[in-house]
Phi, psi and omega in degrees: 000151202246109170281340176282359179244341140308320213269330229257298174306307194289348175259222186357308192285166194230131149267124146297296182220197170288354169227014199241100148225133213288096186249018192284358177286320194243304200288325206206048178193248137336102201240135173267122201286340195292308182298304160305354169274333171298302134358256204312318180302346187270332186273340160306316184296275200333305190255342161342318191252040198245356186023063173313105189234016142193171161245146161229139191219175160264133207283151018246309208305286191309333200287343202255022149287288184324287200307318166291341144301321176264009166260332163270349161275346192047044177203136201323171118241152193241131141232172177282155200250146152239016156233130167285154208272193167291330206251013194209085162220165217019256210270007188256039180194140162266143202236159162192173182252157176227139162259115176310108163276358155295318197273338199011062193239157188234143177243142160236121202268135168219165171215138173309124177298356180265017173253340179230155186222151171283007163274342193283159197223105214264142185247071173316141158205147193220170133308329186194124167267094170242310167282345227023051170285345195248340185258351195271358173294308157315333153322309210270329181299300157305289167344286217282327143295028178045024185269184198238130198260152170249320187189177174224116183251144173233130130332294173189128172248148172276105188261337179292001182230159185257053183287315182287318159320294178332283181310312190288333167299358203255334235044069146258150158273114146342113115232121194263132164254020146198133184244102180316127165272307187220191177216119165232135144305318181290338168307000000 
């Protein structure tokens, strides 16, 4: 667990509501570079011996993590797109759909079939777990590129939503470096 991004939510994040918290200052709007290097080294130590040999994450919010992670792995990242480019169509790309839950708009996420393999040994990393629709579309993404998921690190999950059930029902191993028991607005 990341006590500088625990110490950081509690100076900075705003609960909007019981399922909204606003972290835009630092993490996924505004981003402090100090803090994502920090990030990427926790999640490097932690899965290093998982011989991790690329990450994948989803654009946009998750990509300036994946990137302070794979510079500590020293190994590439793919995100997922949530519009295919032009240049990225039909059968030369896995797809898969996610719906956001902030947003609560549905995407069909894609990535080029020449970035993932079934030699690959896959690192999720996201920003925010709460249903885990976005980590199990990343999931459904790998799967279909016969590659082997080792593990999934989240920034910071909402554990009162059944995002982590999910994953752990798949057998992936889980590490959230901040984990919410609850959201008070009044708090």
């Amino acid at each position: 667990m990341s006590q500088i991004l625990k110490d950081r939510i509690r100076k900075d994040g705003k609960v909007l509501n019981e399922r909204v918290l606003k972290v835009d200052s630092f993490l996924n709007h505004q981003v402090d570079p100090t803090l994502i290097m920090e990030l990427g080294a926790s999640f490097a130590d932690h899965f290093r011996s998982s011989n991790v040999t690329k990450i994948l994450t989803l654009e946009a919010s998750g990509i300036h993590i994946a990137f302070a992670t794979s510079i500590k792995l020293n190994v590439p990242f793919v995100y997922a797109k949530k519009r295919a480019a032009s240049t990225q169509q039909g059968a030369g790309v896995y797809t898969a759909e996610v719906e956001s839950f902030t947003r609560g708009l549905s995407s069909t996420i894609s990535v080029s079939k020449d970035y993932l393999s079934s030699s690959d040994r896959i690192l999720i990393i996201d920003d925010f777990l709460a249903s885990g629709n976005a980590a199990i579309g990343l999931l459904s993404v790998a799967k279909q590129a016969g590659a082997t998921v080792v593990g999934i690190g989240i920034a910071v999950e909402k554990s009162f939503q059944s995002g982590r059930d999910r994953l752990e029902s798949e057998g992936i191993a889980v590490l959230s470096l901040a984990r919410l028991k609850s959201m008070d607005v009044s708090s």
